[in-house]
VEXLUM-890667 format. One line per field, with one value per atom (N, C-alpha, C): residue number from 1; residue in three letters; atom name; x, y, z. Coordinates in nm, 2 decimals, m for minus. Atoms other than C-alpha are relative to their C-alpha. Layout:
# residues N
nr: [NUM_...]
rest: [ALA_...]
atom: [CA_...]
c1: [X_...]
c2: [Y_...]
c3: [Z_...]
***
This chain:
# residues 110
nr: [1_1_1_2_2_2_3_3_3_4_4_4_5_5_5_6_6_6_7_7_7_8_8_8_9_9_9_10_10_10_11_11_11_12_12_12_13_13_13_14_14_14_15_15_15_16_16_16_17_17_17_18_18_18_19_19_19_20_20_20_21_21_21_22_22_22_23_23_23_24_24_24_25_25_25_26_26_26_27_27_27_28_28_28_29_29_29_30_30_30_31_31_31_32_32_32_33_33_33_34_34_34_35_35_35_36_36_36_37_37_37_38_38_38_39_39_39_40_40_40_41_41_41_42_42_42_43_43_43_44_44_44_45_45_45_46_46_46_47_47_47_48_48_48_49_49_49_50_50_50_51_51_51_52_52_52_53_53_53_54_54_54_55_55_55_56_56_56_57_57_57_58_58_58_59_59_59_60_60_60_61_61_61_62_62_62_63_63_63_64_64_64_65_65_65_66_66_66_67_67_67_68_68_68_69_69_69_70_70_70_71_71_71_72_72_72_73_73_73_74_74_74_75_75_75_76_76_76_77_77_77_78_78_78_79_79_79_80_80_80_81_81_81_82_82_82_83_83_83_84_84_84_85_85_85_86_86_86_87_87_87_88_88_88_89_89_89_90_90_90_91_91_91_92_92_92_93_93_93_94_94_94_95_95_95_96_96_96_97_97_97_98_98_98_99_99_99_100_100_100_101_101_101_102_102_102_103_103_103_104_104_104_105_105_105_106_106_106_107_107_107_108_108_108_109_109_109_110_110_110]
rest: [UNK_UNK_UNK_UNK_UNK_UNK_UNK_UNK_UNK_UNK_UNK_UNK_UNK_UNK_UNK_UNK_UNK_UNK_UNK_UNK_UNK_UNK_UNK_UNK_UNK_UNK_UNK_UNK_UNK_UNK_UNK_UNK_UNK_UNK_UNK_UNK_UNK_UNK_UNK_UNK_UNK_UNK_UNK_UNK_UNK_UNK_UNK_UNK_UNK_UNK_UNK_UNK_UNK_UNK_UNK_UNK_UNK_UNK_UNK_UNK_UNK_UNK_UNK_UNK_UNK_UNK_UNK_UNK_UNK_UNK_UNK_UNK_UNK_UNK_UNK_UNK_UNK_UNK_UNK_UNK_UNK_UNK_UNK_UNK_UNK_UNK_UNK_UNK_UNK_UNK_UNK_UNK_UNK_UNK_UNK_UNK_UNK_UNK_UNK_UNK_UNK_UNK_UNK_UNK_UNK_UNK_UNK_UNK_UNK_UNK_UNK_UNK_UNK_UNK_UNK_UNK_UNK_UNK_UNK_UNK_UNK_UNK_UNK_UNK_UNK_UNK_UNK_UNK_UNK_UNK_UNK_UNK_UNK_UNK_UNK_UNK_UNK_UNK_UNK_UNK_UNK_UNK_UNK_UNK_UNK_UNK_UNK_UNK_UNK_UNK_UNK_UNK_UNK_UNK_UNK_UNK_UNK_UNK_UNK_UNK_UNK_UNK_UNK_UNK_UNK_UNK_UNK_UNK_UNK_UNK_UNK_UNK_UNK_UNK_UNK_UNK_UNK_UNK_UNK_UNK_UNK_UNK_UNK_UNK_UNK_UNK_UNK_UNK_UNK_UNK_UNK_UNK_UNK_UNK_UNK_UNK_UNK_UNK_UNK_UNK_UNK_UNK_UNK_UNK_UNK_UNK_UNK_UNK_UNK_UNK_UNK_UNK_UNK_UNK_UNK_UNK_UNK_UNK_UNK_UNK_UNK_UNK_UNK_UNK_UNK_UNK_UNK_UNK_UNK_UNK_UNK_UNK_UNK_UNK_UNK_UNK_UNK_UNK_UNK_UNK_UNK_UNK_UNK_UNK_UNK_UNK_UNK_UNK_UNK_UNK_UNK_UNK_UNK_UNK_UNK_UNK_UNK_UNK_UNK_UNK_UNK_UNK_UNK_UNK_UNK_UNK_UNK_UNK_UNK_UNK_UNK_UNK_UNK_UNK_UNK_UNK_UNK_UNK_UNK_UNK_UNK_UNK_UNK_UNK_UNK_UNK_UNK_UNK_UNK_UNK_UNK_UNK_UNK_UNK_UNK_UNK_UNK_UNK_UNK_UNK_UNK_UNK_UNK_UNK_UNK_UNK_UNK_UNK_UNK_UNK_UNK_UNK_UNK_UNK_UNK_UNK_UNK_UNK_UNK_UNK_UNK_UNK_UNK_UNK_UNK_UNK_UNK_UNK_UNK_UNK]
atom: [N_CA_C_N_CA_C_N_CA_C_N_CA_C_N_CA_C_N_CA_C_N_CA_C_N_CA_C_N_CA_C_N_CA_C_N_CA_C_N_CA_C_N_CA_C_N_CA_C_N_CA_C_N_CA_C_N_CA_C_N_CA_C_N_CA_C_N_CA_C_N_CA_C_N_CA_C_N_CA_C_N_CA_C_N_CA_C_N_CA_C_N_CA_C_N_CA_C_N_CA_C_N_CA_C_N_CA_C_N_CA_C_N_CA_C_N_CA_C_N_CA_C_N_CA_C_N_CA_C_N_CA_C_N_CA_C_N_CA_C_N_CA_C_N_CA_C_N_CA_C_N_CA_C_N_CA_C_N_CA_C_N_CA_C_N_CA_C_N_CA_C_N_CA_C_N_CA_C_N_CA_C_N_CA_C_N_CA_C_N_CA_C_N_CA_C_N_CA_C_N_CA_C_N_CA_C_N_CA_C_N_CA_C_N_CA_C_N_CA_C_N_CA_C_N_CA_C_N_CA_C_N_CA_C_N_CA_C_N_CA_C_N_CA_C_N_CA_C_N_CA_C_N_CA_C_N_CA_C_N_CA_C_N_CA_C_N_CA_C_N_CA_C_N_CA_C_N_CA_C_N_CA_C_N_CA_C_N_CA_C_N_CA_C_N_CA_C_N_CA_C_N_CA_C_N_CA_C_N_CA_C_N_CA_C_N_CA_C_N_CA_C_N_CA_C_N_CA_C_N_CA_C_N_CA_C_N_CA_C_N_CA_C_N_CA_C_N_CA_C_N_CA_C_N_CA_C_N_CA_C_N_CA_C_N_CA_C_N_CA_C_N_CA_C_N_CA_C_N_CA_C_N_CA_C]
c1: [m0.04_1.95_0.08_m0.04_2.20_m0.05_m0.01_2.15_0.06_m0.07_2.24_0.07_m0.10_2.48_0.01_0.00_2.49_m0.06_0.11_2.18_m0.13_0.17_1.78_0.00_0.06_1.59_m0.14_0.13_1.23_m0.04_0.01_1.11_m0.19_0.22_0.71_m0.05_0.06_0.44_m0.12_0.11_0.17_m0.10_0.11_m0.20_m0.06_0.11_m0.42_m0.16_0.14_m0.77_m0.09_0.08_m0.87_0.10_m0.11_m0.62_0.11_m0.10_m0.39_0.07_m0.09_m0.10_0.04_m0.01_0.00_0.19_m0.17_0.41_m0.03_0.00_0.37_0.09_m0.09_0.58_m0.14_0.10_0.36_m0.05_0.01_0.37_m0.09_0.08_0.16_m0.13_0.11_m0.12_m0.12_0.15_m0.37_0.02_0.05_m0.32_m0.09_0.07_m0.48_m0.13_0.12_m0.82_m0.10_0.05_m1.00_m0.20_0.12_m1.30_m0.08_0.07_m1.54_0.00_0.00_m1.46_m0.12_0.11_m1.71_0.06_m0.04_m1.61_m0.03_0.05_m1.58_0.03_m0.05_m1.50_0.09_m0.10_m1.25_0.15_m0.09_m0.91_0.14_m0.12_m0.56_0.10_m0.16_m0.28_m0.04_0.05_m0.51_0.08_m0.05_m0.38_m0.09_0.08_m0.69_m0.03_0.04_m0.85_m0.04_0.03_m1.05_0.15_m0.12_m0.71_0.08_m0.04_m0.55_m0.07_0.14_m0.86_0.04_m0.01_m0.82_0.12_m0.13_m0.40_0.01_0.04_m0.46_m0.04_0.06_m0.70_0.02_m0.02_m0.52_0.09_m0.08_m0.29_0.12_m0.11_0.01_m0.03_0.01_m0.15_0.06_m0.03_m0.02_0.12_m0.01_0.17_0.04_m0.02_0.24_m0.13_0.15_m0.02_0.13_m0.02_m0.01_0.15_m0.14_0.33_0.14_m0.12_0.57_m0.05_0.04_0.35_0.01_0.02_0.29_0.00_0.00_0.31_m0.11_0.08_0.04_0.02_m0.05_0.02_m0.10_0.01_m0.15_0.01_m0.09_m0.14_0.00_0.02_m0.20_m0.06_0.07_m0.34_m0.13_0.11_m0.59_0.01_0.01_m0.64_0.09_m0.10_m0.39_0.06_m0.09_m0.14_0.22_m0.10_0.19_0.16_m0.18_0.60_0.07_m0.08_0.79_0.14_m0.13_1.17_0.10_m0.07_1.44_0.18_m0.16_1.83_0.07_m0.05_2.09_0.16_m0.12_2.43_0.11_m0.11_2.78_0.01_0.01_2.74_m0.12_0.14_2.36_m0.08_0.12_2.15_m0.07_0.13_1.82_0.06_0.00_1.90_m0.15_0.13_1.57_m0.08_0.12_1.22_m0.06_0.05_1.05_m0.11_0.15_0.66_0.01_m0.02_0.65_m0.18_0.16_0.27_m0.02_0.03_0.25_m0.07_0.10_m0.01_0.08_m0.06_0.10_m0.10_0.07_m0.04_0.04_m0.02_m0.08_0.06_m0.01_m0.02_0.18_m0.16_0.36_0.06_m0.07_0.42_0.14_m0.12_0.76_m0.05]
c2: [m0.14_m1.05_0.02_m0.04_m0.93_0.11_m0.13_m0.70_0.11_m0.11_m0.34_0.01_m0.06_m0.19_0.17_m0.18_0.18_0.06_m0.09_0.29_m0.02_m0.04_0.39_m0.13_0.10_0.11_0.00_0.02_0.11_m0.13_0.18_m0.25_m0.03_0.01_m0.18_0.07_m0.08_m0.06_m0.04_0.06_m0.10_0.10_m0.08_m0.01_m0.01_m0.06_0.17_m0.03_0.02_0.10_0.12_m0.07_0.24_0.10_m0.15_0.59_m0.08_0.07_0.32_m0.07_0.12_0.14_m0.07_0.09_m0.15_m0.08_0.04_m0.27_m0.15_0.10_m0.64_m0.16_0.11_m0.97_m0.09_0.12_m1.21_m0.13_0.07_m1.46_0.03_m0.03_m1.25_0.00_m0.04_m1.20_m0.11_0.08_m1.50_0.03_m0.10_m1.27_0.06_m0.11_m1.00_m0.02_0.02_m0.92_0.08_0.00_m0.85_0.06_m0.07_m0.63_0.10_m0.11_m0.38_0.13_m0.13_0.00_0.09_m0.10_0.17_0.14_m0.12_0.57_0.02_m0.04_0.63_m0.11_0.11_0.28_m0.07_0.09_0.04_0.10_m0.07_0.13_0.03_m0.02_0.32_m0.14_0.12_0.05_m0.13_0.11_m0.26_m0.07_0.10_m0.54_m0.01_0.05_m0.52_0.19_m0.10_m0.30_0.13_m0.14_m0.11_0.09_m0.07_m0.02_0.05_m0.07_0.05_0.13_m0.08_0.26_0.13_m0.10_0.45_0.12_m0.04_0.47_0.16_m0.09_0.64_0.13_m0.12_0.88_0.07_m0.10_1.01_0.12_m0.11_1.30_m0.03_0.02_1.15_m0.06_0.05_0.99_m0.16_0.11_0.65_m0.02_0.05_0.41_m0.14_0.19_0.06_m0.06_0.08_m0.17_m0.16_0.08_m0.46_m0.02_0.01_m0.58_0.01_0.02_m0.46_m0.10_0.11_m0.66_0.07_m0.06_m0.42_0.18_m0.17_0.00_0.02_m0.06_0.19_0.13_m0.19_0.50_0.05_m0.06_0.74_0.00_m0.01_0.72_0.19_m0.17_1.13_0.02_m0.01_1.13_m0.11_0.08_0.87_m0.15_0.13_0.54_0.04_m0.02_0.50_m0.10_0.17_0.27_0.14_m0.05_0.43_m0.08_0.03_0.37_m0.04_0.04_0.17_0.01_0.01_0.21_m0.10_0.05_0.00_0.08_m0.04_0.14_m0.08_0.13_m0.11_0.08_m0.05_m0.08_m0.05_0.03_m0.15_m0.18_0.15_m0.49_m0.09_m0.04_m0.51_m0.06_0.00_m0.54_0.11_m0.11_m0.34_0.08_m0.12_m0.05_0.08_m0.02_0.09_0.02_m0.04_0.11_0.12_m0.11_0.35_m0.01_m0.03_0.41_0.15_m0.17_0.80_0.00_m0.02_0.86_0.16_m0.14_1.08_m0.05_0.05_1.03_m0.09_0.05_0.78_m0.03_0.00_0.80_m0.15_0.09_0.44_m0.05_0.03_0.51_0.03_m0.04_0.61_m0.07_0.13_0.29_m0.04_0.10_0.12_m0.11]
c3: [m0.02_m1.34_0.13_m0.10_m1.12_0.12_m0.04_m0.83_0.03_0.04_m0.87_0.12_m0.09_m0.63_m0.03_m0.03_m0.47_m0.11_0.14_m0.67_0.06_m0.03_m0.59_m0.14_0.15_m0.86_0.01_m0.05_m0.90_m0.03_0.01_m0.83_m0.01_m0.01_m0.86_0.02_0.00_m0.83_0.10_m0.12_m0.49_m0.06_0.04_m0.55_0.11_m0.12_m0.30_m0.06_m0.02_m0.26_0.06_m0.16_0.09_m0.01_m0.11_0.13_0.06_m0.09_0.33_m0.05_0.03_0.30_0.11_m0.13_0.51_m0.04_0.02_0.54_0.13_m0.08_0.70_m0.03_0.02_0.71_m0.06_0.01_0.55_0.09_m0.09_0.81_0.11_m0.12_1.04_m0.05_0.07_0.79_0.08_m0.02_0.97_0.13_m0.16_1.32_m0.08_0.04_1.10_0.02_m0.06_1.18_m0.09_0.14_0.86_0.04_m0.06_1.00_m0.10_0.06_0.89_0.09_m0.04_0.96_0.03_m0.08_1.18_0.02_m0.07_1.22_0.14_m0.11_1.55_0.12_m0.07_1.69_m0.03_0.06_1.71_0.07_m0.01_1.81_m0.07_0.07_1.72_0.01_m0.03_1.65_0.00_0.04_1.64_m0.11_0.06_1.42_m0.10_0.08_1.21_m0.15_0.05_0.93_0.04_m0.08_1.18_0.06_m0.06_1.35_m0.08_0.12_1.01_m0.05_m0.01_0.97_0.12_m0.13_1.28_0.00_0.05_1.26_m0.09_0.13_0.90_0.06_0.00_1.04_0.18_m0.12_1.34_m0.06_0.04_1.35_m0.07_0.12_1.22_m0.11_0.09_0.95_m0.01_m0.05_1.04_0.13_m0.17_1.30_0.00_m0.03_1.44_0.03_m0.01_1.41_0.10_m0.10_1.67_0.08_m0.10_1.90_m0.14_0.08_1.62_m0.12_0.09_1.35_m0.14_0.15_1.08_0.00_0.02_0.97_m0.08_0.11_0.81_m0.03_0.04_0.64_m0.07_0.05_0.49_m0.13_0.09_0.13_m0.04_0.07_0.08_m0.05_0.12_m0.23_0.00_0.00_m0.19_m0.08_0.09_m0.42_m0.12_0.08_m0.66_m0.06_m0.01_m0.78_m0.03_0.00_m0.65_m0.01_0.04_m0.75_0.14_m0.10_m0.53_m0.01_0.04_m0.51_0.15_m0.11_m0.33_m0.07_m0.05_m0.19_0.00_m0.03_m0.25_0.02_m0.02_m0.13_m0.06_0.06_m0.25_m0.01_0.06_m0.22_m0.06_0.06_m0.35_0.10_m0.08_m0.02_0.05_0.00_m0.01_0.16_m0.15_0.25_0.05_m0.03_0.18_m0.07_0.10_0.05_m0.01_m0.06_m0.01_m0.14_0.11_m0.20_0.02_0.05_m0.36_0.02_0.04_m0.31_m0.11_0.08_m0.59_m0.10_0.08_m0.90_m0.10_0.12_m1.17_m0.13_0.17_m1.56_m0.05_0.09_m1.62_m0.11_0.12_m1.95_m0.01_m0.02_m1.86_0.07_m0.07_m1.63_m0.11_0.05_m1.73_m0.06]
***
């Protein structure tokens, strides 16, 4: 299959668990620090779950996690399994992603 050009496409679908989503290079994933979330401890921006944890639940709803390692977010709506879309441009390289946190009906998946 070719890729599209100057067109939104939806390319999947990411599923929530925990409220959070996480945007990371795979290569960083054995920095990650794969912890158990205490309220109350632990810090903003950390590199780990607790700090995904934290991020999530500050006032912007997410953030940078470690030196430029990874983004988290908020998913809004909570656990889910939300629509991913990618931006391709005239010559067909992804401009941008983007996850819709809005509910999806399973049973209306593509």
């Amino acid at each position: 299959m070719s890729r599209p050009t100057d067109q939104r496409m939806r390319i999947g679908t990411c599923a929530v668990d925990s409220g959070q989503i996480m945007i990371v290079d795979p290569c960083y994933l054995d920095e990650y620090k794969a912890d158990d979330f205490e309220p109350g401890t632990g810090t903003i921006n950390e590199f780990s779950y607790s700090g995904a944890c934290n991020t999530t639940l500050s006032q912007l709803g997410a953030g940078q996690l470690g030196s430029m390692t990874a983004v988290v977010a908020s998913s809004g709506y909570g656990d889910g399994a939300y629509p991913v879309y990618a931006t391709y441009d005239e010559d067909g390289v992804i401009t941008k992603l983007e996850i819709e946190f809005v509910y999806v009906d399973e049973e209306d998946e593509d």
